[in-house]
C-alpha positions, -999 to 999 in steps of 0.1 A, spaced: -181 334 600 -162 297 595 -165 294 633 -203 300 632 -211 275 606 -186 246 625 -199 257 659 -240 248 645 -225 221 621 -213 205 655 -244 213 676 -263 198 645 -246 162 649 -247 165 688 -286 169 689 -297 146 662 -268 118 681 -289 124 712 -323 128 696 -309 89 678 -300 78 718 -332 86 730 -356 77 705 -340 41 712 -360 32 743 -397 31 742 -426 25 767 -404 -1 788 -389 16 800 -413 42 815 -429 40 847 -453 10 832 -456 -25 847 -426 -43 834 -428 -82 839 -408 -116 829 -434 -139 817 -420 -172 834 -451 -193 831 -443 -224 816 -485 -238 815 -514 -214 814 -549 -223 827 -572 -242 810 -600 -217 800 -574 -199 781 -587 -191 745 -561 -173 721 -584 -149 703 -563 -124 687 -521 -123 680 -497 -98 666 -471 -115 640 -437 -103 630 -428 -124 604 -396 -128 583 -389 -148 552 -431 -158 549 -426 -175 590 -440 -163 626 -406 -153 645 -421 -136 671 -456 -135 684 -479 -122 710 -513 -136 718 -538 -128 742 -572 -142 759 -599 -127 775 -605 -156 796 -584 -151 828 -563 -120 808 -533 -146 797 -506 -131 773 -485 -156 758 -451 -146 743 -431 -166 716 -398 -156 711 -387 -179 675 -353 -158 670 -318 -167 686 -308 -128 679 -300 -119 716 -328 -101 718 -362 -110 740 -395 -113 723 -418 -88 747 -455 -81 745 -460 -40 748 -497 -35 763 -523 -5 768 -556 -7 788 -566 24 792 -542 49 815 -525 17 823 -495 -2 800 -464 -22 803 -446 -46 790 -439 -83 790 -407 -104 781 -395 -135 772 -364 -137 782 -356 -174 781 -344 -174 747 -353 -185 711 -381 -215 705 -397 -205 738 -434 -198 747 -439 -180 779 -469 -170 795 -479 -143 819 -517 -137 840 -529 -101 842 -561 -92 858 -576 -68 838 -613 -49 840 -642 -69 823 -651 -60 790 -616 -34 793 -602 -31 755 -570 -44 750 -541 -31 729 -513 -49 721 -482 -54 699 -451 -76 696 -418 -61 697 -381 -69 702 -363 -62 733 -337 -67 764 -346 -79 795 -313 -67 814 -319 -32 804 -355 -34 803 -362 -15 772 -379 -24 739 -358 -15 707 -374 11 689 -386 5 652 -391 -32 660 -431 -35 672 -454 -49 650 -489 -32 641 -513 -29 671 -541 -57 681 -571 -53 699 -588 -81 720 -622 -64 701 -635 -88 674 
C-alpha cells in the first residue's frame, strides 16, 4: 500500500516536471516561418498603425509594430536580459515568428508579403534566438492590423 502511494506520488512529479518542460516552448518553435529581423532601415511608405507593449515600471521595454503598407514588422528589444524581443504572428493557417536578436536598445525590421486586406494578429513576446523558441508566459495581449 506505501509502495502504491510513492510509486503515483513519483509518477505525479514526473508528469507535471514534463508537462512544466513542455509548456515552455510555444509557436516558435513549430513548423512556422521563423526569421531574424536584420533590417536596419525600412521603406519609406511604412506607416506604424497598430503595436503590442510590454511595459515595466510605467516604460515600453519591448514592442512590436506593424504596417500594412509593404507588411513591415518592426521589433524593439529595450531589455538587456539575455533574452530577444520576437514578434509571434498569425494570418490565417499561416504564423511564425520574428526576433531581434541584436540585443537591448535595438529596432529591427523585417518585410513580409502578406495577402491584401489579410487580418493580421500579432503579439510581443520574449525569446531566444539560438534555440529558437519563445518563453512561455511572456507575450503580451494580441493586436490586429484592423482599426
Amino acid at each position: 500500500m506505501i509502495k502504491n502511494r510513492r510509486l503515483k506520488r513519483i509518477g505525479t512529479v514526473a508528469g507535471t516536471l514534463c508537462a512544466a518542460l513542455f509548456l515552455t516552448v510555444t509557436q516558435a518553435s513549430a513548423a512556422g516561418e521563423v526569421e531574424r529581423a536584420t533590417a536596419t532601415t525600412y521603406a519609406n511608405e511604412v506607416e506604424w498603425v497598430k503595436c503590442a507593449n510590454k511595459k515595466e515600471d510605467g516604460g515600453i521595454v519591448y514592442q512590436a509594430c506593424f504596417s500594412p503598407p509593404g507588411d513591415w514588422f518592426s521589433v524593439y528589444d529595450g531589455n538587456p536580459d539575455g533574452s530577444s524581443a520576437v514578434v509571434d504572428w498569425e494570418v490565417g493557417s499561416r504564423f511564425g515568428s520574428i526576433f531581434n536578436a541584436d540585443g537591448a536598445a535595438t529596432y529591427r525590421y523585417k518585410n513580409k508579403d502578406f495577402a491584401e486586406g489579410a487580418t493580421i494578429r500579432f503579439r510581443i513576446c520574449l525569446g531566444h534566438w539560438s534555440t529558437k523558441t519563445i518563453t512561455a508566459g511572456t507575450c503580451s495581449g494580441w493586436v490586429s492590423n484592423l482599426v
